[in-house]
C-alpha positions in Angstrom: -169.1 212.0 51.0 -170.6 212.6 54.6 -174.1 211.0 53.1 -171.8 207.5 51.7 -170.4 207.4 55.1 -174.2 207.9 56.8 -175.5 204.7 54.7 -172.1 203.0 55.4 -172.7 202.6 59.0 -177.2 202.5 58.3 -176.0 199.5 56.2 -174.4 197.8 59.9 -177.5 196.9 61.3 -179.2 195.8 58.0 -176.8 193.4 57.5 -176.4 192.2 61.1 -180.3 191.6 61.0 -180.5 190.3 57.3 -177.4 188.0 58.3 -178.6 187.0 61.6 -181.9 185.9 59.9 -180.3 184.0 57.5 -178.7 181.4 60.0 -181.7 181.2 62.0 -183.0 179.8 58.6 -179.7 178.0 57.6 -177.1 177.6 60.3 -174.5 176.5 57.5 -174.6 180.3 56.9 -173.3 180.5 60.4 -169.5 180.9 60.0 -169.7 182.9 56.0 -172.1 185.8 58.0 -169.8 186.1 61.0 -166.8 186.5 58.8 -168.5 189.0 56.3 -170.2 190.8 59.4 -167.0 191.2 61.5 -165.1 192.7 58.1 -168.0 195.1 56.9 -168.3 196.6 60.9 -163.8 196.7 60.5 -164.7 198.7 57.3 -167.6 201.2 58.8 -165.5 201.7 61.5 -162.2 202.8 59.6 -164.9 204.9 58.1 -165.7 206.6 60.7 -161.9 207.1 61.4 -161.3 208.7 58.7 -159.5 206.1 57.1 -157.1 206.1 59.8 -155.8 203.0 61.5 -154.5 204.7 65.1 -155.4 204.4 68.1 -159.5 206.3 68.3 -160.2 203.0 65.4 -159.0 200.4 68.0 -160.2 202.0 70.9 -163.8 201.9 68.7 -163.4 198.6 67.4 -163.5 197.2 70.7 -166.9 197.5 72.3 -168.9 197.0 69.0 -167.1 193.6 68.0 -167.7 192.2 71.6 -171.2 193.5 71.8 -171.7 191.8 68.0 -169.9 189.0 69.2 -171.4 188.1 72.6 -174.9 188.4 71.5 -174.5 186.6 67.9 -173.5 183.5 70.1 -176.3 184.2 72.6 -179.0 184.0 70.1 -177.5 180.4 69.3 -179.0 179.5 72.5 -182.2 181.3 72.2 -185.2 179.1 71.4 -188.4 181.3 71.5 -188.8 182.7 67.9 -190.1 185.9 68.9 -187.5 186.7 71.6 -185.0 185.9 68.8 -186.5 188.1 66.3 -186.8 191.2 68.5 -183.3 190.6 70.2 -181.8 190.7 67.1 -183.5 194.2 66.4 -183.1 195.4 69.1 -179.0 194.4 69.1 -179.3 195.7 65.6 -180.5 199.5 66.8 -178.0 199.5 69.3 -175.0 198.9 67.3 -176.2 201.5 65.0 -176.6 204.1 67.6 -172.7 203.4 68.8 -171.1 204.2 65.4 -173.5 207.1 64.8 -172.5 208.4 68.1 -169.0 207.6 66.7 -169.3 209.4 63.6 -171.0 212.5 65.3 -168.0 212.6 67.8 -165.3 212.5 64.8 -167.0 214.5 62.2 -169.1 216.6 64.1 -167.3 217.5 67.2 -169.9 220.8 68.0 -173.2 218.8 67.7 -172.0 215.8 70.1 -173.7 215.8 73.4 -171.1 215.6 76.6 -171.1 211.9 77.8 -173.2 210.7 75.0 -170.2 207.9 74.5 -170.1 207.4 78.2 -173.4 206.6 78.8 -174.0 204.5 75.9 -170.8 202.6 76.4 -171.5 201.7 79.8 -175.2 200.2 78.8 -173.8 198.3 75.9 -171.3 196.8 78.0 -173.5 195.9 80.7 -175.7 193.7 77.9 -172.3 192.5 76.5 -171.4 191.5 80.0 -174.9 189.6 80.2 -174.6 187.9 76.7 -170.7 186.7 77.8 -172.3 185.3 80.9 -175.4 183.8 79.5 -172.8 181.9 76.7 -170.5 181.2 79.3 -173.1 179.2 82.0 -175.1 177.4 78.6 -172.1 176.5 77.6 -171.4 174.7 81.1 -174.3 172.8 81.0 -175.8 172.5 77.9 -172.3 171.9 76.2 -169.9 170.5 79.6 -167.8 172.7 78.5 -164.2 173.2 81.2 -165.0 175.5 83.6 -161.2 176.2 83.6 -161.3 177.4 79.6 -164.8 179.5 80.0 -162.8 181.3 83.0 -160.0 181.4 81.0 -162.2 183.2 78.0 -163.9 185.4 80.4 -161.1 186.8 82.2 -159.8 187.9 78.3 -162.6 189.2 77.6 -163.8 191.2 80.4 -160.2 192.9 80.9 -161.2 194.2 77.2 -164.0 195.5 78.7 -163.1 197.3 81.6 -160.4 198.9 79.9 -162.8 200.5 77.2 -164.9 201.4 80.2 -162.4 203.1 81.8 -160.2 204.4 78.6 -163.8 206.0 77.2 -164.1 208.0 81.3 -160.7 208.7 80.4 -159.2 206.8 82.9 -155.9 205.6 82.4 -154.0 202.1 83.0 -152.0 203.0 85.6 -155.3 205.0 87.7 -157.3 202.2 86.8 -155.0 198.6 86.2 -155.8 197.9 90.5 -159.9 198.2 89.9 -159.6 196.0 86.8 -157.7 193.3 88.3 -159.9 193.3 91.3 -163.3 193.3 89.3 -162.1 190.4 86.8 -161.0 187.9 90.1 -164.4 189.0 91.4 -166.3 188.1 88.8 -164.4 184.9 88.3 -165.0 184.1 92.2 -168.9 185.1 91.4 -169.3 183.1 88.6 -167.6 179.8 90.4 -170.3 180.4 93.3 -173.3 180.8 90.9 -172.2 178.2 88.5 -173.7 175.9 91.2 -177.0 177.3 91.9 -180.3 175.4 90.9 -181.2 178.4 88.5 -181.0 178.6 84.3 -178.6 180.4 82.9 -180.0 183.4 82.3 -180.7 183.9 85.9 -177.1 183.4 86.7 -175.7 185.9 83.9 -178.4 188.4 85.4 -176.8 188.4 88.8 -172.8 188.5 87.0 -174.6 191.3 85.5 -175.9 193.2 88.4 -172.6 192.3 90.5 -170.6 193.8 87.4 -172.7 196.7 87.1 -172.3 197.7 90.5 -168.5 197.2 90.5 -168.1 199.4 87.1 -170.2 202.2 88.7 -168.5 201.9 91.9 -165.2 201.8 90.7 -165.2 204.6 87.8 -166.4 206.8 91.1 -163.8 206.2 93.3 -160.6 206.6 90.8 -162.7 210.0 89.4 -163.4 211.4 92.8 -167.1 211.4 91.6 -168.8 209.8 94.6 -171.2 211.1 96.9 -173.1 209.2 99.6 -176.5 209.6 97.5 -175.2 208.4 94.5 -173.6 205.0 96.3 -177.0 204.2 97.6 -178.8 204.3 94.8 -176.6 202.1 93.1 -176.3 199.8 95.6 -180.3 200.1 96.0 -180.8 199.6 92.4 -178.4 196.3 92.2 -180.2 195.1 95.5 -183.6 195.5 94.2 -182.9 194.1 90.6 -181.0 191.0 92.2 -184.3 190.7 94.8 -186.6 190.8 91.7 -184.5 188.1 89.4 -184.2 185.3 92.4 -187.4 185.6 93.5 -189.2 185.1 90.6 -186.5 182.7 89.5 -187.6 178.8 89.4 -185.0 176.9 91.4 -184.6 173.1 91.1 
């Protein structure tokens, strides 16, 4: 049984890959893959539950449907083949190492490594944050789309976010409900301001990213008591140093 629910959740990133290949060929494939994706990853995912539709399944569902999500639209924008090709691999790996990290947490309680989930939820996060942003800003210019609707959309999904963050630390609504309402009218004050800078829109996801990562950090320290003076300047060095690298290599204009 253990080795059908192993090549249930292997199967996760050979159809997202197979499926994500066969709309870059066919985009009238689009909308039949999403579907059948979204269902199969439901399925693997009651899998790994057990079976059980409570609340670990939900709490699981969230990150890996947003992360599928956000970067199945990205690659809609993508134009260079082979970043397409390797993103999608790449995407592909990561959502397999989530619900193997799942399964090994659920079925295998002794072998899981202490903030395995932590850790790997906060990095996929941080790309989902930069796929939402990337959609968001092509959407605004390549599309037009109503800034009002994209904030609308962002402010949803970003909530959904930070509370898997914080639920996955163990952070509860009431210890963390503050932190999440001040991040999500930060970010939506961030992404006004950027939204009129002469960059593309990669560049201005990457600096919702940074601005997002920093905030996470920050704030998972603070409600945990975690934060030390050498720890705050390293993140804040890192997010300094990345930002520094993106803008100035960034073509304005």
């Amino acid at each position: 049984m253990f080795i059908i629910r192993r090549l249930i959740i292997l199967f996760v990133p050979v159809f997202w890959i197979a499926g994500l290949e066969l709309v870059k060929q066919n985009s009238g494939f689009l909308t039949p893959v999403a579907i059948f994706f979204l269902g199969y990853l439901f399925f693997a995912i009651l899998i790994v539950c057990r079976g059980r539709l409570d609340g670990a399944f939900w709490h699981f569902l969230i990150l890996p449907v947003i992360f599928a999500a956000s970067s199945f639209f990205f690659f809609l924008f993508l134009t260079s083949e082979l970043n397409f090709h390797l993103l999608v691999s790449l995407t592909g790996g990561a959502l397999y190492l989530i619900l193997h990290q799942y399964f090994t947490y659920v079925h295998f309680p002794s072998k899981y490594q202490p903030y395995t989930l932590e850790n790997l939820t906060f990095y996929i996060s941080i790309f989902s944050i930069f796929f939402i942003f990337s959609c968001a800003f092509a959407s605004l210019i390549l599309i037009q789309w109503s800034i009002f609707y994209l904030i609308s959309v962002i402010l949803l999904v970003m909530a959904v976010i930070i509370y898997k963050y914080f639920w996955v630390h163990k952070i509860s609504i009431a210890e963390g409900w503050l932190f999440i309402l001040i991040i999500l009218l930060a970010q939506v004050e961030i992404f006004v301001a950027v939204s009129y800078l002469p960059t593309s829109y990669y560049v201005d996801a990457f600096i919702l990213t940074v601005a997002s990562y920093l905030m996470l950090g920050l704030s998972k320290n603070a409600i945990l008591s975690s934060s030390n003076k050498k720890q705050t300047i390293i993140q804040l060095s890192v997010a300094a140093i990345l930002l520094f690298a993106v803008l100035a290599s960034a073509k304005w204009g």
